[in-house]
C-alpha positions as protocol buffer text, in pm:
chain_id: "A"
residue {
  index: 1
  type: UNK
  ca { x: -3118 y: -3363 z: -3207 }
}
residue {
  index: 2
  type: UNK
  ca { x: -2766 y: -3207 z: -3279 }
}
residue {
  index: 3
  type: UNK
  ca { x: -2574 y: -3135 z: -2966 }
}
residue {
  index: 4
  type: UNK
  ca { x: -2582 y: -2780 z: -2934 }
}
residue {
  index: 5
  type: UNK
  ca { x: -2989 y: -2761 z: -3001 }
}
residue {
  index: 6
  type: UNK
  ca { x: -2991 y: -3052 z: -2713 }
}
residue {
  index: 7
  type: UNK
  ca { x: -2790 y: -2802 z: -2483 }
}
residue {
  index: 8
  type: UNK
  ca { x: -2993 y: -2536 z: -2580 }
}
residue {
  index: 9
  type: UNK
  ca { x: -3334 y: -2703 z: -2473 }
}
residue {
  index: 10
  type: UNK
  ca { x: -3206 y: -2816 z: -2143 }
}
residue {
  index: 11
  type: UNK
  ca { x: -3072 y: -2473 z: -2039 }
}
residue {
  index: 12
  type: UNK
  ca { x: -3453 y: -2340 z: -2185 }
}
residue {
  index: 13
  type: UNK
  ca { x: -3612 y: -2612 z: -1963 }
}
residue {
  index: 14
  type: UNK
  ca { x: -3439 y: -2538 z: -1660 }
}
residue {
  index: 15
  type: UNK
  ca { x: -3464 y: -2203 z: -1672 }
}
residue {
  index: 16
  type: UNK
  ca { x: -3853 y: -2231 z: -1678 }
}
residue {
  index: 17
  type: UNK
  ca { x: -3845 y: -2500 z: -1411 }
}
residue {
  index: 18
  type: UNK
  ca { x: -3971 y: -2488 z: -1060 }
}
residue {
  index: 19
  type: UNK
  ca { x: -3861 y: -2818 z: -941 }
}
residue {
  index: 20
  type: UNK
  ca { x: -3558 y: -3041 z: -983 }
}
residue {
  index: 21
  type: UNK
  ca { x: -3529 y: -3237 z: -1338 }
}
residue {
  index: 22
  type: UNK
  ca { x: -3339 y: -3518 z: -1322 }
}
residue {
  index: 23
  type: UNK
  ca { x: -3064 y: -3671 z: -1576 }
}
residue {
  index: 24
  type: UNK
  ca { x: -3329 y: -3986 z: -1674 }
}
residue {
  index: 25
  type: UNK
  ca { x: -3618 y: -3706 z: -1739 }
}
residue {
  index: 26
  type: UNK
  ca { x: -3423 y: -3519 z: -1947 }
}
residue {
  index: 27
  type: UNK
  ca { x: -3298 y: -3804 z: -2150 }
}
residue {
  index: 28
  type: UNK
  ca { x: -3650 y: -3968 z: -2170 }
}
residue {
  index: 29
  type: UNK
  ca { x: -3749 y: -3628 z: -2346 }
}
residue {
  index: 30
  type: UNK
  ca { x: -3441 y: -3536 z: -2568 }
}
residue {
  index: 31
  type: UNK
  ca { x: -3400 y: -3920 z: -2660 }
}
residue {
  index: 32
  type: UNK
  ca { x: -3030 y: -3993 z: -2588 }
}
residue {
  index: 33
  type: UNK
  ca { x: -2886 y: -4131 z: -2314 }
}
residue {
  index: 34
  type: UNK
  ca { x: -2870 y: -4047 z: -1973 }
}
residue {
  index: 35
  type: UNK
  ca { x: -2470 y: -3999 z: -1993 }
}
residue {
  index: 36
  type: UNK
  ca { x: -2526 y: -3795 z: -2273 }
}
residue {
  index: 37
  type: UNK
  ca { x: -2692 y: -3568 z: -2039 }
}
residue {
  index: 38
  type: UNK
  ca { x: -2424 y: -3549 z: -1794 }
}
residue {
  index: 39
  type: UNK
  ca { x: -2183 y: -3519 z: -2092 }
}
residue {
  index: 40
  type: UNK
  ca { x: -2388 y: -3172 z: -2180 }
}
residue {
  index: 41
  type: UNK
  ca { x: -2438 y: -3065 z: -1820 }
}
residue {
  index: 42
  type: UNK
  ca { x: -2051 y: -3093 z: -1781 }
}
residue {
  index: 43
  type: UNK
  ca { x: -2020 y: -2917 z: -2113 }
}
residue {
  index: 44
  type: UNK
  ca { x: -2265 y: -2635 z: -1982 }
}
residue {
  index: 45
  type: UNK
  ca { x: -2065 y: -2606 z: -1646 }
}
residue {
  index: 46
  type: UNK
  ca { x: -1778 y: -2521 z: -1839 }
}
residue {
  index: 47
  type: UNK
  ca { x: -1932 y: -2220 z: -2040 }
}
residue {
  index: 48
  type: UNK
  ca { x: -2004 y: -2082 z: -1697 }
}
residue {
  index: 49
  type: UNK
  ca { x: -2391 y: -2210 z: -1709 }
}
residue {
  index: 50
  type: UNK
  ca { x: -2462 y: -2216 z: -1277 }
}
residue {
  index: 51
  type: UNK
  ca { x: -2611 y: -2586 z: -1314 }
}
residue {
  index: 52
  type: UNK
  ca { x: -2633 y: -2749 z: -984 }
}
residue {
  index: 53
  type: UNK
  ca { x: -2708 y: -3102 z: -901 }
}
residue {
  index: 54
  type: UNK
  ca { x: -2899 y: -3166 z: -604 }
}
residue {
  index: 55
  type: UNK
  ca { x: -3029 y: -3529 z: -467 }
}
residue {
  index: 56
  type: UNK
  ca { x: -3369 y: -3464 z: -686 }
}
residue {
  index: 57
  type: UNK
  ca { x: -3215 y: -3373 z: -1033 }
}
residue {
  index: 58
  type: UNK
  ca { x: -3035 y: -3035 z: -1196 }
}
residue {
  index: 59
  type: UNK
  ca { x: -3150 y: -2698 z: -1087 }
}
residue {
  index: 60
  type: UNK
  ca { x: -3022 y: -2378 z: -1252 }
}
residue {
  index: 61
  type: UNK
  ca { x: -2854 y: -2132 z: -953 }
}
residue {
  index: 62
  type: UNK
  ca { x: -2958 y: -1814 z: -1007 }
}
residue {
  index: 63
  type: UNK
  ca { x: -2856 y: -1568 z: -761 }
}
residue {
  index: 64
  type: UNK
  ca { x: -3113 y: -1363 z: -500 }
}
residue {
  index: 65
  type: UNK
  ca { x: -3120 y: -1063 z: -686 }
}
residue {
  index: 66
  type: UNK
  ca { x: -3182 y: -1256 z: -1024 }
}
residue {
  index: 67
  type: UNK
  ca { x: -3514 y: -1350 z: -850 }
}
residue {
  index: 68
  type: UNK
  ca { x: -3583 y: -1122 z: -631 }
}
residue {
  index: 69
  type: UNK
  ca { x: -3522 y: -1279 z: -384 }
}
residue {
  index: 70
  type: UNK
  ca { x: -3399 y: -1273 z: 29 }
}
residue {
  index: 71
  type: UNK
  ca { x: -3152 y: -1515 z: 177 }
}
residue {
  index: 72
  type: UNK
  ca { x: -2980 y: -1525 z: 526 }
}
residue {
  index: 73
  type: UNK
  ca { x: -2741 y: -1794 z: 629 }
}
residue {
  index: 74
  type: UNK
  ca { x: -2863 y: -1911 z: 951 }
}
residue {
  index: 75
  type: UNK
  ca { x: -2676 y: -2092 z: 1282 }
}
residue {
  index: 76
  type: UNK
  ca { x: -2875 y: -2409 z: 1430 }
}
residue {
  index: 77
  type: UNK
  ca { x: -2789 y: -2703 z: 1673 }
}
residue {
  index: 78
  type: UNK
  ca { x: -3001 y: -2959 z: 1756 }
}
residue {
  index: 79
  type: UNK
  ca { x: -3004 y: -3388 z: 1731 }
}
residue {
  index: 80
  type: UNK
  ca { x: -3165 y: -3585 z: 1467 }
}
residue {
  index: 81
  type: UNK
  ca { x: -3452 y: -3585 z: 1691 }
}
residue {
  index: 82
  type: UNK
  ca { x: -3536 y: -3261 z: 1566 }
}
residue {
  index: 83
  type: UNK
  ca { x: -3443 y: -3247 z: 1216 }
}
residue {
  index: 84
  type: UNK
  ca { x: -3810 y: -3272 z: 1034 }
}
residue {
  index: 85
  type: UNK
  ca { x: -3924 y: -3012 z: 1331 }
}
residue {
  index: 86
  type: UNK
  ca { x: -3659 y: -2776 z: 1186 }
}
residue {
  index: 87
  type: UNK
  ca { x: -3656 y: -2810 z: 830 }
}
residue {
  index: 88
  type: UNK
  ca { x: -4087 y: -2823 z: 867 }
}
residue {
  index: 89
  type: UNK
  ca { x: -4075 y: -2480 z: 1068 }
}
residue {
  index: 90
  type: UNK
  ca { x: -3836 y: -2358 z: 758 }
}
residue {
  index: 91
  type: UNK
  ca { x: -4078 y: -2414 z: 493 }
}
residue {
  index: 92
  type: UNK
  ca { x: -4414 y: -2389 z: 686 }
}
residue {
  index: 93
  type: UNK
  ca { x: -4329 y: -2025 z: 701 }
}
residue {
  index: 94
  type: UNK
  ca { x: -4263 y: -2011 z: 327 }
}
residue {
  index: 95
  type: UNK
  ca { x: -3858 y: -1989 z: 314 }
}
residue {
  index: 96
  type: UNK
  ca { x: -3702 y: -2253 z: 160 }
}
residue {
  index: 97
  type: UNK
  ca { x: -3401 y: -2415 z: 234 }
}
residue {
  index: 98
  type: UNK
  ca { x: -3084 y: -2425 z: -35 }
}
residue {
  index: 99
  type: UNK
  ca { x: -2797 y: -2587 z: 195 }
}
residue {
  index: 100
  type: UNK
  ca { x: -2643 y: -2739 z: 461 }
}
residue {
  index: 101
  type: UNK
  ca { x: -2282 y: -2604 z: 591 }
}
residue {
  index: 102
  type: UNK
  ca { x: -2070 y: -2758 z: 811 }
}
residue {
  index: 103
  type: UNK
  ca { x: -1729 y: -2591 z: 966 }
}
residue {
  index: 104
  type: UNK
  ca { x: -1525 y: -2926 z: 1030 }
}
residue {
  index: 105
  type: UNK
  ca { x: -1191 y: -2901 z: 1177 }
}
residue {
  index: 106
  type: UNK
  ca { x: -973 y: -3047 z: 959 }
}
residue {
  index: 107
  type: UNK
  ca { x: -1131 y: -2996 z: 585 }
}
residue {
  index: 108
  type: UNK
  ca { x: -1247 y: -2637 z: 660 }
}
residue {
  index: 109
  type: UNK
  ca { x: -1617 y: -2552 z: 509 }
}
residue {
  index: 110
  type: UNK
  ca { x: -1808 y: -2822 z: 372 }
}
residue {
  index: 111
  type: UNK
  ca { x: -2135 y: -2682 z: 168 }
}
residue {
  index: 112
  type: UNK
  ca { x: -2380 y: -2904 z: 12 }
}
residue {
  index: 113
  type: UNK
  ca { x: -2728 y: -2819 z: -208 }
}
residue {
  index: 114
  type: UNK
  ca { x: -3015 y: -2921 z: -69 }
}
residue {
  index: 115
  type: UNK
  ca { x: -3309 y: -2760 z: -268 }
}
residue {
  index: 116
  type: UNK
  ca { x: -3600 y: -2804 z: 9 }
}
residue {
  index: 117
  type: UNK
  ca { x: -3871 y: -2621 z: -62 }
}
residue {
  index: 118
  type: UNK
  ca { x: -4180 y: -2819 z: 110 }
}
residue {
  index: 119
  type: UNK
  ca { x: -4306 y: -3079 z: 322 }
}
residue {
  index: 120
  type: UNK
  ca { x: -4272 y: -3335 z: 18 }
}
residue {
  index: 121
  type: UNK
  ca { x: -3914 y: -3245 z: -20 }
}
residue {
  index: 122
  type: UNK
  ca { x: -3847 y: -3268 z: 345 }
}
residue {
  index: 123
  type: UNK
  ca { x: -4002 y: -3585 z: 372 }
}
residue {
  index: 124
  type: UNK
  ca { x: -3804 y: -3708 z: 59 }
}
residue {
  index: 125
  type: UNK
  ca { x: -3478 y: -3596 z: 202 }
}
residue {
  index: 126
  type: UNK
  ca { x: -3567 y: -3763 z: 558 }
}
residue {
  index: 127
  type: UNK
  ca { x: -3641 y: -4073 z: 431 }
}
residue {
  index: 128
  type: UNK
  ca { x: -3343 y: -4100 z: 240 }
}
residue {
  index: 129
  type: UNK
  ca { x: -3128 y: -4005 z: 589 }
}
residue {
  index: 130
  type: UNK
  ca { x: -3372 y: -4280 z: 778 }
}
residue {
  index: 131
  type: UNK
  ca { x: -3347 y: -4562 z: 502 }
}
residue {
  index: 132
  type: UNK
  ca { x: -3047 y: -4550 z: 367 }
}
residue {
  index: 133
  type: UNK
  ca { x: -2682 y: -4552 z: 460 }
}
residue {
  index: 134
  type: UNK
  ca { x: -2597 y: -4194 z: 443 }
}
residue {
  index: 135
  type: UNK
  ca { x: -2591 y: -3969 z: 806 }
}
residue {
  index: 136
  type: UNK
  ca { x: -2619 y: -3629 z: 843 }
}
residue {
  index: 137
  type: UNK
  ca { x: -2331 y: -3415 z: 812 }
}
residue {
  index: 138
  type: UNK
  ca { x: -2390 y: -3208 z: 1136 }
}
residue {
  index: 139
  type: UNK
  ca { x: -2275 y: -3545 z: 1312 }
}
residue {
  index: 140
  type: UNK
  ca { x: -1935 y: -3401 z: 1238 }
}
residue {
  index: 141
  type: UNK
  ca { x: -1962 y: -3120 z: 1420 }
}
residue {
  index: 142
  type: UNK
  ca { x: -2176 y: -3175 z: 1715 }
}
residue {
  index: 143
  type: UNK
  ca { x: -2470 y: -3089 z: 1586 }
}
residue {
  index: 144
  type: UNK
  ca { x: -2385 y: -2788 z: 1490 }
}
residue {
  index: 145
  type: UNK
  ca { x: -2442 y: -2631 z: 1089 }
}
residue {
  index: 146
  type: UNK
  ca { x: -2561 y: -2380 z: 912 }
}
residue {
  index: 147
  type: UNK
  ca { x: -2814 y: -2315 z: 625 }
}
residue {
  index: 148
  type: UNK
  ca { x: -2860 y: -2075 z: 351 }
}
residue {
  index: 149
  type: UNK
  ca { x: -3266 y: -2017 z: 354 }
}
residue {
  index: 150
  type: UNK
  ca { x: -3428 y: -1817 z: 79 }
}
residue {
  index: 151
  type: UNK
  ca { x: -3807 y: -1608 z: 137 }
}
residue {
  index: 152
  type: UNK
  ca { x: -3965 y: -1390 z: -115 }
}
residue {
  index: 153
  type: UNK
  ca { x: -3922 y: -1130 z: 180 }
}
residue {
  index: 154
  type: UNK
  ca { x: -3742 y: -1041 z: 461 }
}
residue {
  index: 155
  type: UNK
  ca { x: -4046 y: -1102 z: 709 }
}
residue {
  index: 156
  type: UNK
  ca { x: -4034 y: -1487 z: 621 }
}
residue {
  index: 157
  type: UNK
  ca { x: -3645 y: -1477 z: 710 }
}
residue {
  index: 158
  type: UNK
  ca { x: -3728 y: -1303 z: 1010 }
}
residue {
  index: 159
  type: UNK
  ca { x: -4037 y: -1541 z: 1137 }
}
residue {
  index: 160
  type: UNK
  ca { x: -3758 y: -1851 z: 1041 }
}
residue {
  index: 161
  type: UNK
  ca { x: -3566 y: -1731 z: 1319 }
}
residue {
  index: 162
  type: UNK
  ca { x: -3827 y: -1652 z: 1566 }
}
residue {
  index: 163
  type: UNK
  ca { x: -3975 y: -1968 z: 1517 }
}
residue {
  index: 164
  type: UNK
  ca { x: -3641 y: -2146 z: 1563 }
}
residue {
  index: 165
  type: UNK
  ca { x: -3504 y: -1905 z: 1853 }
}
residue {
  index: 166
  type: UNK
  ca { x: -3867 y: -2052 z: 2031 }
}
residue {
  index: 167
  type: UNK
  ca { x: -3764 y: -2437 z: 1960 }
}
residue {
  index: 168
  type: UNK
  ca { x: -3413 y: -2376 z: 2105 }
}
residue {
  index: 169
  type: UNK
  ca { x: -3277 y: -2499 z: 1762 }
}
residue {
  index: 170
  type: UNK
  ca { x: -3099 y: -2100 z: 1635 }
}
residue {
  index: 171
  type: UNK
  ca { x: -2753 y: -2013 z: 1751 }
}
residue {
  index: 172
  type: UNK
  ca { x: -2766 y: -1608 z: 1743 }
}
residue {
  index: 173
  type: UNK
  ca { x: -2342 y: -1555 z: 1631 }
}
């Protein structure tokens, strides 16, 4: 498959998809390699293509109102204690959670994707924080950060914060 088509078919495929695909998937099914496929994600990046790669694969960023969708950036502190709790009460509610933010003193905002969207995801992206070497980033800042959630309506947003104002977790700003 020539380059273009190959560019072509992954922008098709992530525009249909509802989950994360990662670089090995997508090479597995175009039949190149998988730094071929971060050659052509780099390539679609630069023709303005809002690719985003998240600790599960590429994602395709389209904004709320592409989707019809609600988002609200949201204050919390809390300890690692409560982490699951929080990011469970997030998407038992239906919202889903697209990042972390941190305001650290010295390197100003720090954003990163997180694409959780269920208890599988959260459990995924607690395990890797449990297992492996990696620590949260709201150990930077006391515990506190911030996160972008996303509901298919404004009641889920608002039950996310009710639900969080009643663990003691939501900083009202």
């Amino acid at each position: 498959m020539e380059g273009e088509a190959r560019r072509q078919k992954i922008m098709e495929t992530l525009e249909l998809a509802t989950e994360p695909i990662t670089g090995t998937d997508f090479s597995g099914t175009l039949g190149v390699s998988r730094q071929v496929i971060v050659q052509d994600i780099a390539l679609l990046r630069a023709t303005n293509k809002n690719i985003l790669s998240t600790n599960r694969g590429y994602v395709l960023f389209k904004t709320g109102s592409e989707r019809g969708i609600f988002t609200k950036i949201i204050h919390v502190k809390h300890n690692d204690n409560l982490m699951r709790e929080e990011l469970y009460d997030i998407v038992d509610v239906g919202a889903r959670i697209k990042d972390v933010i941190i305001e650290h003193e010295v390197y100003g905002q720090i954003s990163v994707d997180l694409v959780i969207n269920n208890r599988r995801d959260v459990d995924d992206f607690m395990d890797k924080i449990n297992h492996g070497e990696a620590k949260p980033l709201n150990l930077l800042t006391g515990n506190n950060h911030y996160h972008t959630i996303e509901a298919d309506n404004e009641m889920i947003l608002e039950n996310v914060e009710k639900i969080l104002e009643q663990s003691g977790i939501l900083i009202r700003d």
